[in-house]
C-alpha positions as CSV (number, residue, x, y, z in Angstrom):
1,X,0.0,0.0,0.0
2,X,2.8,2.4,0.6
3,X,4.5,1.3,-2.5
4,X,1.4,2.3,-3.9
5,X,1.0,5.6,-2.2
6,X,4.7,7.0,-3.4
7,X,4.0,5.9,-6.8
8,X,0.7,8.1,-7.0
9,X,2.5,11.1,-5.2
10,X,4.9,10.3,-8.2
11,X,2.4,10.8,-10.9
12,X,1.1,13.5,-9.6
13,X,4.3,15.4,-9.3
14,X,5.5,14.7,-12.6
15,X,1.7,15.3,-14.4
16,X,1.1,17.7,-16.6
17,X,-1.6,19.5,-14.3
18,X,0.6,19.7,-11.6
19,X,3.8,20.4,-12.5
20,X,5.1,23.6,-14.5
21,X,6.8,23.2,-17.9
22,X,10.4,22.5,-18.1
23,X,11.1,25.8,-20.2
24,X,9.3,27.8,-17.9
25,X,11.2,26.3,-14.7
26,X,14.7,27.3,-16.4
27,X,13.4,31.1,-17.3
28,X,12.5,31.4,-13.9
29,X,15.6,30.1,-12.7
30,X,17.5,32.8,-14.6
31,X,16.1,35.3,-12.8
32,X,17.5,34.9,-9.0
33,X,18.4,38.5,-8.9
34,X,14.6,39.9,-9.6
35,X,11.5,38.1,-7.0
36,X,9.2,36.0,-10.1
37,X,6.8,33.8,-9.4
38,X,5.2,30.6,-11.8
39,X,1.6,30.7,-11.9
40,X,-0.9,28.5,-13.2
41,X,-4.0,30.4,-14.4
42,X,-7.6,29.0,-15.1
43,X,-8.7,29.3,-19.2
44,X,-10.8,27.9,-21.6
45,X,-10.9,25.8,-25.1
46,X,-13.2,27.2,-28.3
47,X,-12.7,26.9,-32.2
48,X,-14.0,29.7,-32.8
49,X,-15.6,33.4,-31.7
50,X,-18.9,32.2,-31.9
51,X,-18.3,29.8,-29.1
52,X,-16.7,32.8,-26.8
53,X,-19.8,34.8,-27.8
54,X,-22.1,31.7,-26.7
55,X,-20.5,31.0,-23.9
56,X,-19.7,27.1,-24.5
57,X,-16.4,27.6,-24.3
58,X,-17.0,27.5,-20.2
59,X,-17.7,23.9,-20.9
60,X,-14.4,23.3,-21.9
61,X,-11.9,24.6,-19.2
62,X,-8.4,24.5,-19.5
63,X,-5.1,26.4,-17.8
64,X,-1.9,27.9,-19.1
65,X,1.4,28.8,-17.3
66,X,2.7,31.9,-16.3
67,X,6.0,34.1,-15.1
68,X,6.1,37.2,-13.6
69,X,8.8,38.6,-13.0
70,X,9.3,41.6,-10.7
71,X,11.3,44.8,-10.8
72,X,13.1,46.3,-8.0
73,X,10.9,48.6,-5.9
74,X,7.5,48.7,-3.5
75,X,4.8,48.5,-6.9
76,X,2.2,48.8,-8.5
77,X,4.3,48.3,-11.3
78,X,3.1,48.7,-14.8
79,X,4.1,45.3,-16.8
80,X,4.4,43.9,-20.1
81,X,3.2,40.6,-21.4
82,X,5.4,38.4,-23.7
83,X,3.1,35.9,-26.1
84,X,5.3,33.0,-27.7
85,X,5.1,32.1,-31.3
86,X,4.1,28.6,-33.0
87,X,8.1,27.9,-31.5
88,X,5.7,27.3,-28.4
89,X,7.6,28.5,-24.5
90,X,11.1,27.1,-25.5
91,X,11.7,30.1,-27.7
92,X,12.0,32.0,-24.4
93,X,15.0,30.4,-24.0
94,X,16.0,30.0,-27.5
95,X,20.0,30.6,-28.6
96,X,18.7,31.8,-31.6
97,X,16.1,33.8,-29.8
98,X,18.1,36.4,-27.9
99,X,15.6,39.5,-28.4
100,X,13.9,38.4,-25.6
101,X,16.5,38.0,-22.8
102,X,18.2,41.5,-24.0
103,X,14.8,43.0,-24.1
104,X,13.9,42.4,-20.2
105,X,16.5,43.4,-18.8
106,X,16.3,46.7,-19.4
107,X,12.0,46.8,-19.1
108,X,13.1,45.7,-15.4
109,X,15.4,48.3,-14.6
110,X,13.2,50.9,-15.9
111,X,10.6,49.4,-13.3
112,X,8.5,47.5,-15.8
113,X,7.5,44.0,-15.1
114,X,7.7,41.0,-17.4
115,X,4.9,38.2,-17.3
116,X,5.7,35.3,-20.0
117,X,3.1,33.3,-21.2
118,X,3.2,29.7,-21.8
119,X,-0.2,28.9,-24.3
120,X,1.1,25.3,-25.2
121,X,2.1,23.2,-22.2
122,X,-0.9,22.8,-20.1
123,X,-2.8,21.8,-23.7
124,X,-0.1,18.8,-23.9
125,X,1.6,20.7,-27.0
126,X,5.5,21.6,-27.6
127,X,5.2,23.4,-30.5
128,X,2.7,24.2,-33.6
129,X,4.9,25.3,-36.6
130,X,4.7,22.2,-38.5
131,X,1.0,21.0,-37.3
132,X,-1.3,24.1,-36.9
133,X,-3.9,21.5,-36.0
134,X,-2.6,21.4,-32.1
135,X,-4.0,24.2,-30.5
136,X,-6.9,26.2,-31.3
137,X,-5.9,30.2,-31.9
138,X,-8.9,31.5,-29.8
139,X,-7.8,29.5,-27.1
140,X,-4.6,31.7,-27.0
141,X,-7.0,34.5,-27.9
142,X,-8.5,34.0,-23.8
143,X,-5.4,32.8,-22.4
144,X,-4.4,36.7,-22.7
145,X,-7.7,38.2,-21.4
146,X,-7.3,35.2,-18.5
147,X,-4.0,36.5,-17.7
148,X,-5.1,40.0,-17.6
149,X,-7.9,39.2,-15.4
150,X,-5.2,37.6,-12.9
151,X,-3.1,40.5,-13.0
152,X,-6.4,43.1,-11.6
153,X,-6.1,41.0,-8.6
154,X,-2.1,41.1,-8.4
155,X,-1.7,44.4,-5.6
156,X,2.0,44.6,-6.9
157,X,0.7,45.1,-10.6
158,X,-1.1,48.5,-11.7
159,X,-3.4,47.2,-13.9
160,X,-4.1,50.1,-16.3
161,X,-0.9,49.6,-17.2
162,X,-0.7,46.2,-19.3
163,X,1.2,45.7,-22.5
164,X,1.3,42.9,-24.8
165,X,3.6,42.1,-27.4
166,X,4.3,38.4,-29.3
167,X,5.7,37.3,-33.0
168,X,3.2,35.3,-35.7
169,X,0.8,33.5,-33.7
170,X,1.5,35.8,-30.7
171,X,1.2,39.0,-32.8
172,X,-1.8,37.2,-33.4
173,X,-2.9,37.5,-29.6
174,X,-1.6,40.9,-29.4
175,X,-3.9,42.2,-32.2
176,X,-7.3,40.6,-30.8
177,X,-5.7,42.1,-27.1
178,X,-7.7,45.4,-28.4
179,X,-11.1,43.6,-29.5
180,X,-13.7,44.6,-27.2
181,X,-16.4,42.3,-28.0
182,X,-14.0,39.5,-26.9
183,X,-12.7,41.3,-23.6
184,X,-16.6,42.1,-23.0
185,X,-17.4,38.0,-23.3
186,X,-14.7,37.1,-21.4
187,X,-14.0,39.6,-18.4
188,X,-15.1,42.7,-16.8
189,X,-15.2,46.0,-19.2
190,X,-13.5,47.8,-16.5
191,X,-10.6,46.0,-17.9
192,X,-8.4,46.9,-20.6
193,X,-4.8,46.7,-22.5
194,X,-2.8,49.7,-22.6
195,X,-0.7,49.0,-25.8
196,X,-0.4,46.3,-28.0
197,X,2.9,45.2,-30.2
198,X,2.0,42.4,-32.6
199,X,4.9,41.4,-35.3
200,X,4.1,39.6,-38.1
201,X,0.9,38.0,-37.5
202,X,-1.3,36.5,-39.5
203,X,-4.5,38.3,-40.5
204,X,-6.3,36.3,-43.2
205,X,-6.4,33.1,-42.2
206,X,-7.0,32.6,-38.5
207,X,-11.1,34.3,-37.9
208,X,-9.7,37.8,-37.4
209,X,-12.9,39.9,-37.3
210,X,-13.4,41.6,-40.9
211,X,-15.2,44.4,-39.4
212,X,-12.8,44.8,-36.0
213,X,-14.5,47.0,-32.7
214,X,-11.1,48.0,-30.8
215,X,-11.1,49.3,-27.4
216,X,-9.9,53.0,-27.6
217,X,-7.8,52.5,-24.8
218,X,-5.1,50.4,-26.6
219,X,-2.3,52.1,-28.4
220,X,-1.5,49.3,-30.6
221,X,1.8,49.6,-32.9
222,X,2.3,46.8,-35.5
223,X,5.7,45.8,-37.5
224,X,5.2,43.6,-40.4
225,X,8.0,42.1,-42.9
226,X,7.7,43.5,-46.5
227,X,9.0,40.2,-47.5
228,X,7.3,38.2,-45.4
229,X,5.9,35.4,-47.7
230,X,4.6,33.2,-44.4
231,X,2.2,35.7,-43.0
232,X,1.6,38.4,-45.5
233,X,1.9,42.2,-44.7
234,X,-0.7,43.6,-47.0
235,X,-3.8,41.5,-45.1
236,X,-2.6,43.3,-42.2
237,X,-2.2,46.6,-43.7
238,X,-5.6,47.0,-44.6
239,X,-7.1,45.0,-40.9
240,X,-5.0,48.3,-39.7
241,X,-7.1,50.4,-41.7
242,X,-10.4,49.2,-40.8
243,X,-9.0,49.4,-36.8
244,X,-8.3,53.2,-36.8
245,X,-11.4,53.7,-39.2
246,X,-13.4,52.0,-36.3
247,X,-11.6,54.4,-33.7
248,X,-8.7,52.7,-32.4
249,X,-5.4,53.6,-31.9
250,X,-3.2,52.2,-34.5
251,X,0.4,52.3,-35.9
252,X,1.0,49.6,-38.7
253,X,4.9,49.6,-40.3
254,X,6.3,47.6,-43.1
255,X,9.8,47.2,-43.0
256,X,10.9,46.9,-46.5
257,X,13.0,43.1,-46.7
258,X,12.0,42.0,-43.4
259,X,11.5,38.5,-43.3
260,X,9.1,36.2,-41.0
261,X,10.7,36.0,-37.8
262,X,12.7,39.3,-38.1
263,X,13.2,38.9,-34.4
264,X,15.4,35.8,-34.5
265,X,19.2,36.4,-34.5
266,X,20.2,33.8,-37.8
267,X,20.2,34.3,-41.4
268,X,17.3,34.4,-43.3
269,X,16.6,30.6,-44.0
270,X,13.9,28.2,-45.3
271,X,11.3,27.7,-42.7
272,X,11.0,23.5,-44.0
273,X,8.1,22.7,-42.3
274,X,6.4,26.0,-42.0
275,X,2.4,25.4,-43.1
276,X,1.7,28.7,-45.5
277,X,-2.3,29.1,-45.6
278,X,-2.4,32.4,-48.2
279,X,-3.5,29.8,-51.4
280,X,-6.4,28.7,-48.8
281,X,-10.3,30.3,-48.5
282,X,-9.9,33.4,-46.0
283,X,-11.3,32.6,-42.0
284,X,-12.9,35.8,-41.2
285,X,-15.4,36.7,-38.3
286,X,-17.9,38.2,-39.4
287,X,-20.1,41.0,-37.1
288,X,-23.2,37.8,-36.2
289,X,-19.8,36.1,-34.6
290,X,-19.7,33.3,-36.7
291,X,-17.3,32.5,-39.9
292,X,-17.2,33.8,-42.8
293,X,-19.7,32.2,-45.3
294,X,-16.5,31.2,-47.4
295,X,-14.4,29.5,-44.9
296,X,-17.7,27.2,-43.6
297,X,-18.4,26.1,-46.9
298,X,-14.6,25.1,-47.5
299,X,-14.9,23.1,-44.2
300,X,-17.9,21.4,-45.1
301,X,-17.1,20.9,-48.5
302,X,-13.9,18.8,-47.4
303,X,-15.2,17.2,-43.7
304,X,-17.4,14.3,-44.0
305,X,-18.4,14.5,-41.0
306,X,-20.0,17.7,-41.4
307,X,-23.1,17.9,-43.6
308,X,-24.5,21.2,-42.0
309,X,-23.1,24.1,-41.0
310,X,-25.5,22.5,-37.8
311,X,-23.2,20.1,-37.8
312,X,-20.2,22.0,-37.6
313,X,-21.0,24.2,-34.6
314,X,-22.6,20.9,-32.2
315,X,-19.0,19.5,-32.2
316,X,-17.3,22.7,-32.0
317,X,-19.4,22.9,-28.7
318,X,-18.9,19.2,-27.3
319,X,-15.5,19.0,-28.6
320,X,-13.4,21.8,-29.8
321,X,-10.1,19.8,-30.1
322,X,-11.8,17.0,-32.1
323,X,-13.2,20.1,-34.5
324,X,-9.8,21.3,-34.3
325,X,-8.7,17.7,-35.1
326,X,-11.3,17.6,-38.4
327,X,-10.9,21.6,-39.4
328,X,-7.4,20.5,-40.6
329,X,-8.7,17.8,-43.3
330,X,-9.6,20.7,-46.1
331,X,-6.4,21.9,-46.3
332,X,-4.3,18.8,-46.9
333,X,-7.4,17.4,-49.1
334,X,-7.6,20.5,-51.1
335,X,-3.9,21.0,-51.3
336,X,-4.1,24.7,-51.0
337,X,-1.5,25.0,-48.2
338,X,2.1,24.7,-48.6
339,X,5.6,25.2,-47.3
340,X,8.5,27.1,-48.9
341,X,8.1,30.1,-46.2
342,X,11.3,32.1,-45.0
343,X,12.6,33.6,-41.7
344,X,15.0,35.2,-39.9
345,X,17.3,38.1,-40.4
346,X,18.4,39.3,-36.7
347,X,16.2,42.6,-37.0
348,X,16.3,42.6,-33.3
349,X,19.2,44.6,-32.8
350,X,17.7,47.6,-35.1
351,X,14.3,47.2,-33.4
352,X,15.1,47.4,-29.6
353,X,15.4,50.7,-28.7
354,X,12.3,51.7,-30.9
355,X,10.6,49.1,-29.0
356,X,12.2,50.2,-25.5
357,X,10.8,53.6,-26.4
358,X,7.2,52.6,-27.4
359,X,7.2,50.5,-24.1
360,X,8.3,53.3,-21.5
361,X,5.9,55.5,-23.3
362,X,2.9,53.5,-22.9
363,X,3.6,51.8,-20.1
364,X,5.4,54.5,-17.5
């Protein structure tokens, strides 16, 4: 019986629900000078908007981890959230990802916090680059109004005072970070980002809203690659447009030869198993919530399973991992994705001190 005991202490210790991820462990461990602290915050699972705006996706809970790191000083300090890519938390850590660690050193001494967010682990995935079918993007989407919610109740964070920044499918969290139907389905209104820093995201293909609602609180500055031929700048170009038509607060640059991953510090290279959606029917959310009339009919056209758009949205309730599971059939059956994408180009250095800047003047 004790044998037995020890063994189930074991399993607990070492399961995925207990225990923090590996990556995260080793960025908190290189920051013994600074107080930081791992958290595990309470999210949800949904495929789509349209489950947020339904509310199913509360019958699907889920959790994601967390570092905060803490300047020097009594607080409330303001602090800035850091959203990984497809790379999933590793990156944080990355040799070839040094942005990051030259980047918070400096927030920190100008009194700044630093909260890393891990979207992957707790779902059981390591990374998405090569399988987009993994982890659902809205998930991510709530992950970063979860984590906001957890900060209001932090007394050592000032809360009117949140940035978030992230690369591809964090830029992707960074842009629906000003979205106010979503932060009004998920948390109070009271809440709010203060400023926003997506890179290269993709905005055509992952159920960005075509006809956006931004909170006019966020100052939101985006940096796109000119020659970005993964996720394309000119989708994004015009999503900026319709932003600051609808009232928000928007700064969208092009960098002329910037590649994908401008951030990382290598050569531009061949992304090999990078999956390029561009070729593929456009995922848009349209202003009823639901997708675009386009993308359904792709999905239905190519997932037996799904005869109705009916169909469609009972498993996307019951199951949104299994619709995630299905959603990825059209592509490979209609062979409009690809790879053949590039990245890279150590842009970092020439970005930092704009980004410093655009950080202390949001933020302090």
């Amino acid at each position: 019986m004790k044998k037995i005991f020890i063994i189930l202490i074991c399993l607990l210790i070492a399961s995925p629900a207990f225990a923090f991820n590996k990556y995260m462990i080793k960025l908190s461990k290189s920051f013994k000078k600074y107080e930081n602290e791992l958290v595990k915050i309470q999210s949800y699972k949904a495929f789509d908007f349209y489950a947020i705006q339904e509310g199913w996706h509360k019958e699907s809970p889920s959790e994601f981890d967390a570092l905060i790191i803490y300047p020097k000083g009594e607080g409330p300090f303001p602090v800035l959230i850091i959203v990984h890519s497809s790379g999933g938390p590793g990156e944080f850590k990355d040799k070839d990802y040094r942005y990051y660690r030259l980047q918070q050193k400096p927030l920190l001494k100008m009194g700044i916090a630093v909260m890393y967010l891990d979207n992957f682990s707790g779902r059981s995935v390591i990374n998405t680059y090569a399988n987009q079918q993994q982890a659902t993007h809205w998930s991510t989407y709530i992950d970063a109004f979860m984590a906001l919610e957890h900060l209001s109740k932090d007394p050592k964070i000032n809360i009117k005072k949140v940035g978030i920044t992230g690369g591809s499918r964090g830029g992707m969290v960074s842009i629906l970070a000003s979205e106010k139907r979503l932060r009004d389905a998920l948390i109070s209104k009271d809440l709010y980002f203060a400023a926003a820093q997506p890179r290269y995201p993709d905005c055509e293909d992952v159920g960005m809203f075509r006809n956006p609602q931004p909170t006019k609180e966020t100052k939101t500055w985006m940096i796109l690659g000119g020659s970005d031929n993964y996720t394309r700048a000119e989708p994004c170009v015009e999503l900026g447009k319709k932003i600051k038509a609808n009232g928000g607060d928007i700064e969208v640059i092009v960098k002329e030869g910037w590649h994908h991953d401008f951030i990382g510090n290598y050569e531009v290279e061949d992304m090999e198993y990078a999956q390029v959606f561009w070729k593929c029917p456009k995922w848009y959310t349209e202003d009823d919530g639901k997708m675009s009339k386009s993308y359904m009919d792709f999905l239905l056209k190519y997932v037996d399973r799904w005869e109705t758009e009916e169909d469609f949205y009972k498993m996307s309730r019951e199951d949104p991992l299994r619709t995630l599971k299905f959603s990825g059939d059209p592509y490979s059956h209609s062979a409009c994705m690809f790879t053949g994408a590039k990245g890279g180009g150590h842009k970092g250095p020439a970005l930092m001190n704009p980004n410093l800047k655009f950080w202390k003047k949001n933020l302090l």
